[in-house]
N, C-alpha and C positions, 0 to 999 in steps of 0.2 A: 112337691109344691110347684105350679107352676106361676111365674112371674109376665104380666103382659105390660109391656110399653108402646106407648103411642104419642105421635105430637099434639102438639093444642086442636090443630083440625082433627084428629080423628082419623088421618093418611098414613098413620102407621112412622114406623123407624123409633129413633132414640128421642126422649123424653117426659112427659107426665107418665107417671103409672098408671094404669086403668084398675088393674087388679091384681092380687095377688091372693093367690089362690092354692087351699091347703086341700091334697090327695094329688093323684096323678089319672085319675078314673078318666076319660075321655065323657060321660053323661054328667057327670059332675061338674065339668069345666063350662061344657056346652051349656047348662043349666043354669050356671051364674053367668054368662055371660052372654044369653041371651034376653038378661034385662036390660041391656044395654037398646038403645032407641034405635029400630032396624032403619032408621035414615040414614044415622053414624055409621052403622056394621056397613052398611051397602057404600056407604061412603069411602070404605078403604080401599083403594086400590092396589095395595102386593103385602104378603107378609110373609116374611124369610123363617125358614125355622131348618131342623135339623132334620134328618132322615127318618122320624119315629112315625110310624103310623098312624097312630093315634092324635099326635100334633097334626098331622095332613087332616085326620078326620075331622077335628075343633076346627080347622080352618074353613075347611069346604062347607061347614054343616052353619056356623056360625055367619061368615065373611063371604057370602055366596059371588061378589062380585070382584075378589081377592083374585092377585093373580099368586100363584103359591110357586116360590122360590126356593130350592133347596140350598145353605147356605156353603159357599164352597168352603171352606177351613172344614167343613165335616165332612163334604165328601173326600177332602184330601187325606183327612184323618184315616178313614176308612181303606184307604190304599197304603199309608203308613203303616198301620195295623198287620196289614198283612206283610210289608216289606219286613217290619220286626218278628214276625211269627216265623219267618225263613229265615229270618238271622238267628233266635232261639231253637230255629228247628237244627242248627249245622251245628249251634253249641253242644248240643246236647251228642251230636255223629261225634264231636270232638271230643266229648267227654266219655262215650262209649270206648274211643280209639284209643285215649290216654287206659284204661281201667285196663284194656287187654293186654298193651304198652307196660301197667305195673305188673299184673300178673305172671307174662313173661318173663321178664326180669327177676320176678321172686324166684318162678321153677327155676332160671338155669343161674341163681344165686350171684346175683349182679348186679351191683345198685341202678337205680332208676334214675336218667336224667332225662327230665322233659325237652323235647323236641322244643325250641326258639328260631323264628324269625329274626330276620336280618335288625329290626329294632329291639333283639329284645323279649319278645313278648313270645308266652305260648299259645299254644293252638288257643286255650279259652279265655286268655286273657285279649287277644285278639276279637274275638266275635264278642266278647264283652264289652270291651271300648270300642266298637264299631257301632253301637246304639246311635251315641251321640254323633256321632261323623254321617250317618243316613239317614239324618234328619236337616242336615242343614247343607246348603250351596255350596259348593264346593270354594266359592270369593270369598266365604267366609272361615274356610280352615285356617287352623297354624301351619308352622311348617313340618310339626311332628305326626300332626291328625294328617295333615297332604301326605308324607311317609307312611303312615299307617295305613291311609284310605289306597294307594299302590300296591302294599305287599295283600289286602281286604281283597279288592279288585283282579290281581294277578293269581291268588289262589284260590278264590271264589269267585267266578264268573257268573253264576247265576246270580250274586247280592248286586254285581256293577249291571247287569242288567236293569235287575230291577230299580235299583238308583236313577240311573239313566232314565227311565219311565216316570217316576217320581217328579225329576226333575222335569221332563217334557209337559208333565202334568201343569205344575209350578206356571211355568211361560204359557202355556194355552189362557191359564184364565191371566196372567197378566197381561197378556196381549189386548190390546183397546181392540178386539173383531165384534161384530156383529153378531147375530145371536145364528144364521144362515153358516157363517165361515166358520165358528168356531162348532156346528155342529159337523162337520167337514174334519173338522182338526179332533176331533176327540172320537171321533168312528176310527179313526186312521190308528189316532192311542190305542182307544178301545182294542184293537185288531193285533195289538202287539203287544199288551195285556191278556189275552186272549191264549197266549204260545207260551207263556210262564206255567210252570208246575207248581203245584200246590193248592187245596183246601181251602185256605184264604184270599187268593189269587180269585178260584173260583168265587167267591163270597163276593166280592167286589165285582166280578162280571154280572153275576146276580143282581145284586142291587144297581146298577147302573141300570140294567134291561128295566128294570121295574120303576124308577123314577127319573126314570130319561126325559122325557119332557120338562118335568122342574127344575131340573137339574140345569136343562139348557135355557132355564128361564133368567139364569143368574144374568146371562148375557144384554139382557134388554136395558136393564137398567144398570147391572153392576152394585144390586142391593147386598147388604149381609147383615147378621143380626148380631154385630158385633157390640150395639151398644144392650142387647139384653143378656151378650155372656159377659160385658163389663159388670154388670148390676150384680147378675148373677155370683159374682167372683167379690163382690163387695159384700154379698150377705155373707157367704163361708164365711168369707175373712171376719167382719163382725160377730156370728157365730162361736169363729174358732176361740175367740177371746175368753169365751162362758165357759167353754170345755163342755159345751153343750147347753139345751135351752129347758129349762123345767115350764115356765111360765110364759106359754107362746102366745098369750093375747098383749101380754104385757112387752115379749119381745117384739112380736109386728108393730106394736106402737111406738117404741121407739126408734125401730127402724123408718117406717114413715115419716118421723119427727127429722132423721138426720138422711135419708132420703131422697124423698119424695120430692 
């Protein structure tokens, strides 16, 4: 289902619904909603959406005079993703280490005590609670996550790498630059992003190269689609209450009703 919001003019961002739209087909969306009156479609000038192709297609084919915005919380997301796939990749070298670690132990008939960090914690209980610590500011730890993210960082240096990049990420887009400087500032990321190992790592150089321009389109204005992943996070949640929806003409209507 895809959900469209627009203001009273027709300029796009958070406000009236235009439509709300059941499949995810890219002809199908296009199809409804180019009954809309090609004065209004041309009328819009930007619309933010997420990395999906298919959204670029509706936009370009539909909103011809749209400037198309990739919204940044997804592209950040998309380098997240990969920072946690190197954090699940080590858990998993850790949980190899422990398996050989008991097996040893069994041949030469000697109880097994897992190897602990100075807090405490073992090898996987470590890269387990490190999820939550490389996702957030460092201004924002306690002081046991600040311990934790020390002994994370001094035994894994490729995760505080990557953190570190995360975080550079972070401040490029919060910095008030210009859409010129801040493509200056994310070549420079880019290029050190670029020298990380891994699959996902790669994945995210990838898509950068391919929606590079949108991407740096955030800059112009500082748009995001935050009030259509608001909306979006309001049906779940009314959804979730049904424990599912039998009768969907009847459930769009009264979502409309408390809505719209």
């Amino acid at each position: 289902m895809y959900t469209f919001l627009t203001n009273k003019d027709g300029h796009g961002g958070p406000g009236t619904i235009v439509a709300v739209i059941h499949g995810t087909k890219a002809e199908t969306v296009i199809a409804i909603l180019e009954k809309i009156c090609v004065s209004k479609r041309k009328a819009v000038m930007e619309i933010t959406l997420d990395l999906s192709s298919s959204m670029m297609l509706i936009a370009r084919t539909v909103f011809p005079k749209a400037r198309i915005t990739n919204d940044r919380f997804h592209v950040q997301k998309l380098y997240y993703d990969a920072l946690d796939e190197l954090r699940i990749t080590l858990r998993w070298m850790a949980r190899d280490l422990e398996n050989v670690e008991i097996k040893r132990c069994r041949e030469e008939g000697i109880p097994y005590l897992p190897f602990r960090y100075a807090n405490g914690d073992t090898r996987k209980q470590l890269l387990a609670r490190a999820k939550f610590i490389l996702t957030r500011h460092e201004s924002k730890w306690t002081t046991s996550q600040r311990w934790r993210a020390d002994i994370i960082f001094e035994f894994y240096p490729e995760l505080k790498q990557a953190y570190q990049l995360a975080m550079e990420l972070t401040d490029i887009y919060n910095a008030k630059s210009h859409k010129d400087a801040a493509r200056l500032n994310l070549a420079k990321w880019f290029d050190k992003v670029s020298k990380l190992a891994g699959n996902a790592f790669q994945t995210v150089i990838d898509t950068f190269i391919n929606h590079y321009d949108t991407i740096l389109n955030f800059f112009v204005n500082r748009q995001t689609n935050a009030g259509a992943e608001s909306f979006n996070a309001k049906v779940k949640a009314f959804r979730s209450q049904f424990r599912g929806v039998a009768d969907i003409p009847f459930f769009l209507y009264r979502l409309s009703m408390l809505c719209a």
